[in-house]
C-alpha positions in Angstrom: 105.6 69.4 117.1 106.4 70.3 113.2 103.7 71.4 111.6 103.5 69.3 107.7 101.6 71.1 105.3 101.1 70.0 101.6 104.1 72.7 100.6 106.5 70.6 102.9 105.4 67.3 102.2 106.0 68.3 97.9 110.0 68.1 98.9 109.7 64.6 99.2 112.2 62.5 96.7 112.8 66.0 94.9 116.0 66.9 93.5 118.2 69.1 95.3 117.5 72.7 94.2 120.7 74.4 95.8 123.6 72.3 94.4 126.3 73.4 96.7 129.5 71.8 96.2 128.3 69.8 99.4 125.4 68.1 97.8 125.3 64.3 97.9 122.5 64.4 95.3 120.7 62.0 96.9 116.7 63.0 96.2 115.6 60.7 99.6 117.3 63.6 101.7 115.7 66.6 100.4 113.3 68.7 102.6 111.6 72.2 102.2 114.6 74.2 103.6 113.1 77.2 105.1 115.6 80.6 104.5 116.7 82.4 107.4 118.0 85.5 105.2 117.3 88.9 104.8 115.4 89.2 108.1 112.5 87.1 107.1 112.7 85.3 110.5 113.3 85.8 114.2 115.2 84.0 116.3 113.7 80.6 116.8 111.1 81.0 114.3 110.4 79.9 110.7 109.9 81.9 107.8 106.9 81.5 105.4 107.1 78.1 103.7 106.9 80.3 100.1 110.6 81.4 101.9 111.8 78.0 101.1 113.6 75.7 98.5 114.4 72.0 98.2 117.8 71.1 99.7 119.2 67.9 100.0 120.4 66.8 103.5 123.9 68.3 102.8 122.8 71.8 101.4 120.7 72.5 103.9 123.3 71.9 106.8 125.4 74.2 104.9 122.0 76.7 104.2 121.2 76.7 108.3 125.0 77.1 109.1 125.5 73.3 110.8 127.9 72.6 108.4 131.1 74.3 106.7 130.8 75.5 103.0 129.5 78.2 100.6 126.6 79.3 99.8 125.8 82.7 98.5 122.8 84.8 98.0 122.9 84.1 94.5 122.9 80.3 95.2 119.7 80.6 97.3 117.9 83.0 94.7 118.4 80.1 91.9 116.9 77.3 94.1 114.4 79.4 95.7 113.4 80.2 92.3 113.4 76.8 91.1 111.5 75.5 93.7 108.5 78.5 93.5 108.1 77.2 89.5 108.1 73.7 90.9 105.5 74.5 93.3 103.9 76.3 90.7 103.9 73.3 88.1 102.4 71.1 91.0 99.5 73.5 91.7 100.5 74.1 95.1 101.4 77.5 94.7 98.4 79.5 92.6 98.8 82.8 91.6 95.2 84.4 90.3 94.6 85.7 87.3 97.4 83.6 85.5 96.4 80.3 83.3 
């Protein structure tokens, strides 16, 4: 069973936040793509879902290696970025001490 926390449930009808040349752009696809990078996983576990960024249906197959295409470090830094400020905007990510 999938755990849904508020975090995942913010991905919903969000605009893609990798952009591969995959993505169908289509905001009713996106999810909270977790990142399996840099050893922030094991096998058959999920990473933190602050280790995430919104990814369209497409992106993320490419992201979780279920589909052919590109996508670099650099690609996942820019969305993961972009989806922390989102997160941020939303209040769903708080950091102390910052208005």
């Amino acid at each position: 069973m999938t755990k849904t926390t508020p975090i995942r449930k913010s991905a919903r009808n969000k605009p893609c936040a990798l952009r591969l040349e995959c993505c169908n752009g289509n905001p009713e696809t996106t999810v909270l793509a977790h990142i399996r990078r840099f050893g922030w996983a094991g096998i058959a576990q999920k990473p933190n879902d602050l280790l995430s960024l919104y990814a369209c249906s497409s992106c993320h197959d490419v992201l979780d290696g279920r589909a052919k295409g590109e996508c670099t470090d650099t690609d996942v830094l820019r969305a993961h970025g972009e989806t922390l400020l989102s997160m941020i905007r939303e209040g769903l990510v708080v950091i102390k001490g910052v208005k």
